[in-house]
Backbone as JSON, one array per atom type, in Angstrom:
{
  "sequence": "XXXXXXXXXXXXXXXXXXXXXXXXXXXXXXXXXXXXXXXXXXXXXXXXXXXXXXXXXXXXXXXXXXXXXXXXXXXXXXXXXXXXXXXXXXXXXXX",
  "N": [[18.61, -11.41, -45.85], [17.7, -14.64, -46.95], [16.85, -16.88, -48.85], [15.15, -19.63, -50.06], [13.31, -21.55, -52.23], [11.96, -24.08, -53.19], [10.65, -25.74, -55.9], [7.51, -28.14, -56.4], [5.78, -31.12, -57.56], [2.66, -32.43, -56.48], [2.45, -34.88, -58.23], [4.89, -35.77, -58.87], [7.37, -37.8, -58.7], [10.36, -37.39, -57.25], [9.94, -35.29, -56.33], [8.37, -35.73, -54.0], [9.47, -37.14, -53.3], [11.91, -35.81, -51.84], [9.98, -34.17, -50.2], [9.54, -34.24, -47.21], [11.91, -33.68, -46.21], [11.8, -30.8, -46.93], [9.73, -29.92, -45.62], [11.14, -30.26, -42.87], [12.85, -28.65, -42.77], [11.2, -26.6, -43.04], [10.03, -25.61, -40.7], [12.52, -25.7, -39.0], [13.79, -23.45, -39.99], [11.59, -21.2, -40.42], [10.93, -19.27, -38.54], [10.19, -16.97, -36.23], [12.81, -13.98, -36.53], [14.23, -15.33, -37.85], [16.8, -15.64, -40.25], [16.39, -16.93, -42.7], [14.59, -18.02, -45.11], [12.24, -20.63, -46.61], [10.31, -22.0, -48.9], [7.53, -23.87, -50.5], [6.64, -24.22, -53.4], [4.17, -25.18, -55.42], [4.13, -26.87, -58.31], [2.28, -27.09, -60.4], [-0.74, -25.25, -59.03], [0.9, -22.88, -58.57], [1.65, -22.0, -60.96], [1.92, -19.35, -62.08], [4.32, -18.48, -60.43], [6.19, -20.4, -61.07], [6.75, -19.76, -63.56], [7.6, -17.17, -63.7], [10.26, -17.51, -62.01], [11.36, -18.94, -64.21], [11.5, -21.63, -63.89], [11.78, -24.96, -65.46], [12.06, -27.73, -65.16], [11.46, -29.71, -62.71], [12.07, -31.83, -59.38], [12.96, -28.12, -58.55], [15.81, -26.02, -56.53], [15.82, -23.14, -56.06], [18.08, -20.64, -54.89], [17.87, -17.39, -52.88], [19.16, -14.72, -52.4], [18.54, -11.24, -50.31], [16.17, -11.19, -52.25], [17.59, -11.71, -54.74], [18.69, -13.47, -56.91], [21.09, -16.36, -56.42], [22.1, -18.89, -57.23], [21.03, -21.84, -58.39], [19.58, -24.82, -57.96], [18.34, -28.4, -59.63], [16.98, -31.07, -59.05], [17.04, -33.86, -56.41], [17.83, -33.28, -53.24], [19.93, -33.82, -50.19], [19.55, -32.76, -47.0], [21.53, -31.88, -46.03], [23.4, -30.94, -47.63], [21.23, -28.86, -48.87], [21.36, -26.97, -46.49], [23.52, -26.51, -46.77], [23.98, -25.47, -49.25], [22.26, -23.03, -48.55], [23.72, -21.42, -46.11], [25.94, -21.16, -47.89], [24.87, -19.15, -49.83], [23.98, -17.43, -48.02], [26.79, -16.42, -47.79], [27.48, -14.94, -50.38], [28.01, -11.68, -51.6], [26.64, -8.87, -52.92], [26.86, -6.82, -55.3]],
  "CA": [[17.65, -12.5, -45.83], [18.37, -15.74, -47.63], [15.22, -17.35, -49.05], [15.11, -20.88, -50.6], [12.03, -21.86, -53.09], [11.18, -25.38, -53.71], [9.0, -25.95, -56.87], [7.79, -29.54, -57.19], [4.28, -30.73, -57.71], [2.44, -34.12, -56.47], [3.04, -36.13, -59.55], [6.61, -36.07, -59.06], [8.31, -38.99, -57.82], [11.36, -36.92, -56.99], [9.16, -34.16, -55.71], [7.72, -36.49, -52.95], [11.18, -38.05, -52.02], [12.13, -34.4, -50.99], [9.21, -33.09, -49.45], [9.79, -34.33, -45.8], [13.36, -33.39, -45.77], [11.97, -29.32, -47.21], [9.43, -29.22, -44.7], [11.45, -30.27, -42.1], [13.62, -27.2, -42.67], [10.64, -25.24, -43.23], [9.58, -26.03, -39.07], [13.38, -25.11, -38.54], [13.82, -22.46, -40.54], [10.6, -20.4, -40.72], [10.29, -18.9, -37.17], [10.17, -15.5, -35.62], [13.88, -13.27, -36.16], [15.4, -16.13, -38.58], [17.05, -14.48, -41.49], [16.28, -17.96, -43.82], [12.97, -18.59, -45.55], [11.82, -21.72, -47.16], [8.92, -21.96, -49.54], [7.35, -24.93, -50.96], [5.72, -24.27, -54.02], [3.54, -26.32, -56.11], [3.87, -25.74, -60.0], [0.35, -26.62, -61.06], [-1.44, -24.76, -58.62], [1.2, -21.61, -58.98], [2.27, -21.52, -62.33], [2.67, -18.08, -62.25], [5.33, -18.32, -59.69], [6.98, -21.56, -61.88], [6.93, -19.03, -64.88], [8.56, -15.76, -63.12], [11.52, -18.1, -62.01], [11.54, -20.18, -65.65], [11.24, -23.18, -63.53], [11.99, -25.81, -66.13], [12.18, -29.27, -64.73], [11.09, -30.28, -61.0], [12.51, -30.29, -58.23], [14.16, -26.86, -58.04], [15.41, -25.35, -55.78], [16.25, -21.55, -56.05], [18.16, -19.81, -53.35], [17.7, -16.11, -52.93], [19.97, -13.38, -50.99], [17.8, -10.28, -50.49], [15.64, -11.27, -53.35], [17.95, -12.22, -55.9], [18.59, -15.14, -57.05], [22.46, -16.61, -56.61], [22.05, -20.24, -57.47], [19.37, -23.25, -58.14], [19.85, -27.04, -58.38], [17.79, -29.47, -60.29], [16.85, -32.49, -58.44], [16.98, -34.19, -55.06], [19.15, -33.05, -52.68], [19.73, -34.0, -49.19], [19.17, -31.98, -46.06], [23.27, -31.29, -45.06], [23.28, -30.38, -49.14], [20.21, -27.7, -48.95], [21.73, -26.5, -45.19], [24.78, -25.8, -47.22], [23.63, -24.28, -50.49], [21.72, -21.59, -47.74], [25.04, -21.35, -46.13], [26.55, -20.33, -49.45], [23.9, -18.02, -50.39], [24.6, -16.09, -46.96], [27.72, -15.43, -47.97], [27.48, -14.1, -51.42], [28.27, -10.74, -51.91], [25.68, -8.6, -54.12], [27.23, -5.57, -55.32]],
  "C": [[18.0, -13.49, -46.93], [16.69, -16.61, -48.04], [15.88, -18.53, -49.69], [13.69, -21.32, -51.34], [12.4, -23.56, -53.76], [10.36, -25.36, -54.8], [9.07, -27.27, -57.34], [6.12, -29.74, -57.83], [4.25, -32.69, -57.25], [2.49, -35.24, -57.3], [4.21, -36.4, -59.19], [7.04, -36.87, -58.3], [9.35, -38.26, -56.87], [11.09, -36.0, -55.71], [9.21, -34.87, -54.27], [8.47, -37.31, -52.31], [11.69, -36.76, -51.16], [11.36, -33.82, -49.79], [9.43, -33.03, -47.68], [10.68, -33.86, -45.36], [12.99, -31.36, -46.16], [10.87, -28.97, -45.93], [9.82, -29.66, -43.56], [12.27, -28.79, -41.54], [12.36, -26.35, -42.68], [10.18, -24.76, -41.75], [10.99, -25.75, -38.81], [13.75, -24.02, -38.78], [12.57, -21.19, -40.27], [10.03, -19.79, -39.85], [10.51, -17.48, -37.06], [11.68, -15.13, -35.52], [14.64, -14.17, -37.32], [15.72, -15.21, -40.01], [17.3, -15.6, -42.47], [14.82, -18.42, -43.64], [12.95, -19.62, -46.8], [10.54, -22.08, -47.54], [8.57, -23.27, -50.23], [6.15, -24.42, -52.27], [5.39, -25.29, -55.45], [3.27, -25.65, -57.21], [2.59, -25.66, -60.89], [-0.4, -26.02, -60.11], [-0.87, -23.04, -58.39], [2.15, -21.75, -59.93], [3.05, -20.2, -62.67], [3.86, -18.15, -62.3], [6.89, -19.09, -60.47], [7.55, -20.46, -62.83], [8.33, -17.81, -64.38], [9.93, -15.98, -62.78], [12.38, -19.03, -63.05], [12.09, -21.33, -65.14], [10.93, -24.17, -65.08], [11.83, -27.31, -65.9], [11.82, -28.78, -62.41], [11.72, -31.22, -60.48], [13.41, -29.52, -58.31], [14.03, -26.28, -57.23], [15.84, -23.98, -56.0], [16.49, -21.32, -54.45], [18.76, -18.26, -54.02], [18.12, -15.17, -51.94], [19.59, -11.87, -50.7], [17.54, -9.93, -51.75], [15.6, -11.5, -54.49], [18.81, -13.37, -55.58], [20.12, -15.43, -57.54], [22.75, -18.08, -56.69], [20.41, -21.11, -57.06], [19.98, -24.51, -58.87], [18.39, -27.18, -58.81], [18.09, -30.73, -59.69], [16.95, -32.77, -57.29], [18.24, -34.26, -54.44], [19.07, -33.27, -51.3], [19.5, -32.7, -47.91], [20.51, -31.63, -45.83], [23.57, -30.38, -46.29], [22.29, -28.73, -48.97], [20.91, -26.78, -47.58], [22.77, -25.79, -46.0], [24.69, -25.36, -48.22], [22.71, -23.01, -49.54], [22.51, -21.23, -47.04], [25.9, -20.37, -47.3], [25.87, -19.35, -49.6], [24.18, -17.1, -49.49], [25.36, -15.55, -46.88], [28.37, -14.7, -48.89], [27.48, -12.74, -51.22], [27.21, -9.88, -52.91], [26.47, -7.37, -53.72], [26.2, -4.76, -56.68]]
}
């Protein structure tokens, strides 16, 4: 499983240039049998979540290959970009 985490928040300029292009994937991605999940989370309303990943700056994205975490960008990235950092992540190796 290949996961992807978004953390932006509505203040963010950057945030809100992204968001259409993460939940577009999240309506392609997020269906019944797919083995890629895409989360959108919002850092003032889950902090926690911000904290547990030491989310630093907004937007990141974290991508995750059965649960661990094998790369994250900082900042706005396009849709062929995010397609292909979950790409990559699928074919990491965890030993």
């Amino acid at each position: 499983m290949v996961e992807m985490i978004k953390f932006g928040a509505g203040w963010c300029g950057p945030c809100r240039m992204i968001k259409p292009t993460v939940d577009k994937l999240i309506e392609k991605y997020n269906t019944d049998g797919s083995d890629v999940k895409i989360t959108d989370v919002d850092v003032d309303a889950e902090s926690d979540v911000a904290q547990q990943y030491k989310v630093r700056s907004i937007p990141t994205m974290i991508f995750l290959k059965d649960g661990k975490e094998v790369s994250r960008k900082v900042g706005v990235l396009d849709e062929g970009q995010i397609e292909n950092m979950l790409k990559e992540a699928a074919t990491i190796s965890l030993n």
